[in-house]
C-alpha positions in Angstrom: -80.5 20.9 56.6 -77.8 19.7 58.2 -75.8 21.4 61.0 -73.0 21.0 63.4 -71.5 23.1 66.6 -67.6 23.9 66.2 -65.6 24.2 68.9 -62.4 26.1 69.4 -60.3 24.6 72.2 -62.8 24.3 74.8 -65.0 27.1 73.7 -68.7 26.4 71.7 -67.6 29.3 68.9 -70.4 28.8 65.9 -72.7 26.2 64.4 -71.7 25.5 60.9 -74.9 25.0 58.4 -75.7 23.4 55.1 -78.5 24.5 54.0 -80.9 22.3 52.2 -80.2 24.6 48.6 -76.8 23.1 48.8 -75.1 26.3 50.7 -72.4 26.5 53.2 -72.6 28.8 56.6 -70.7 29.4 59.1 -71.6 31.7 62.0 -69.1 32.2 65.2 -71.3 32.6 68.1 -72.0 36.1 69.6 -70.8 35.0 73.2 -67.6 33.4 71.5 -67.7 36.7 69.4 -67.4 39.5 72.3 -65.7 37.3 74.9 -62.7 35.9 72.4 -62.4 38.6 69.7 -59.1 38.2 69.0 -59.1 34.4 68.3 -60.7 32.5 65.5 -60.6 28.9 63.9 -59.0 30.1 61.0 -57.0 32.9 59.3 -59.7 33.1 56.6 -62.4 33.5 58.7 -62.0 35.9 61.5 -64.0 37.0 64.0 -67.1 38.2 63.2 -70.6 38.9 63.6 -72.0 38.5 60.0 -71.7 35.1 58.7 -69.6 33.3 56.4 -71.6 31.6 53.3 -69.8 30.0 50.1 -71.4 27.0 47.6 -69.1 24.8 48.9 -68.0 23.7 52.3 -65.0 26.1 53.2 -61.7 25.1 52.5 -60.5 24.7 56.4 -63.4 22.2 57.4 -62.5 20.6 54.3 -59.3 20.1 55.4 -60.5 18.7 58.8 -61.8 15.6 57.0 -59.6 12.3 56.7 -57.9 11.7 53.5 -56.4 8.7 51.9 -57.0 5.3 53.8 -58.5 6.9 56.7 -61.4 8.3 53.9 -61.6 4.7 52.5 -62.5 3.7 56.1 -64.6 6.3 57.4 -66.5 6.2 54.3 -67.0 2.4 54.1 -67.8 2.4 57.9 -70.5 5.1 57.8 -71.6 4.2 54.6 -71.3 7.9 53.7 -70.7 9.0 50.7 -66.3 10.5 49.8 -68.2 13.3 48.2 -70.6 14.3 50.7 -68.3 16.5 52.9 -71.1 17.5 55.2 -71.5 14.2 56.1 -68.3 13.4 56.7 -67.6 16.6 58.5 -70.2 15.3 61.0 -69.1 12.0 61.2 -65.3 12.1 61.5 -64.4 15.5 62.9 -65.8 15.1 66.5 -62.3 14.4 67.9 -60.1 16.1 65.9 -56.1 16.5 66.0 -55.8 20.0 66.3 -57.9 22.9 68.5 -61.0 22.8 66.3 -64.1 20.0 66.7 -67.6 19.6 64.8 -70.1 18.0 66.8 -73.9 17.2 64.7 -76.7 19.0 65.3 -79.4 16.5 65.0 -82.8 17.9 65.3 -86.2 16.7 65.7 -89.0 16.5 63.9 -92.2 18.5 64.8 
């Protein structure tokens, strides 16, 4: 399982998941939840406390990974896979143009 924290501006607002069957989730934090209800990381995905699951990784973190020669590099650098989007969500989107960051999660064993 592989997870990462997403930021909004300054503000820690959910940890995005995949889980190890292959599934997407996103879940805002319930601090970012009652203290910024009225903003959100994207149009699709408002606030909210349920989370947000799909079989594939959602369509605006997607869009937060590089495309073209930037891919070519970030996948030849990392030695990660173009189709793993997980793992180049985690890799490349740290530092992000725009208001929204993914940080990894990396857990330890035991």
């Amino acid at each position: 399982m592989r997870k990462g924290r997403v930021y909004y501006k300054e503000h820690f607002a959910g940890i995005i998941t995949e889980t190890n069957d292959g599934e997407f989730v996103f879940q805002y934090d319930l601090n970012f939840v009652n203290e910024h209800p009225k903003e959100f990381i994207t149009f699709t995905m408002p606030v909210t406390k349920h989370p947000y699951t799909e079989k594939r990784l959602f369509p605006f973190f997607d869009g937060l990974i590089p495309e073209g020669w930037l891919l070519e590099i970030a996948s030849k650098n990392w030695k990660i896979n173009k189709n793993d989007r997980m793992g180049l969500l985690l890799a490349c989107c740290q530092n992000c143009i725009g208001a929204v960051r993914v940080v990894p999660i990396h857990e330890e064993n035991g």
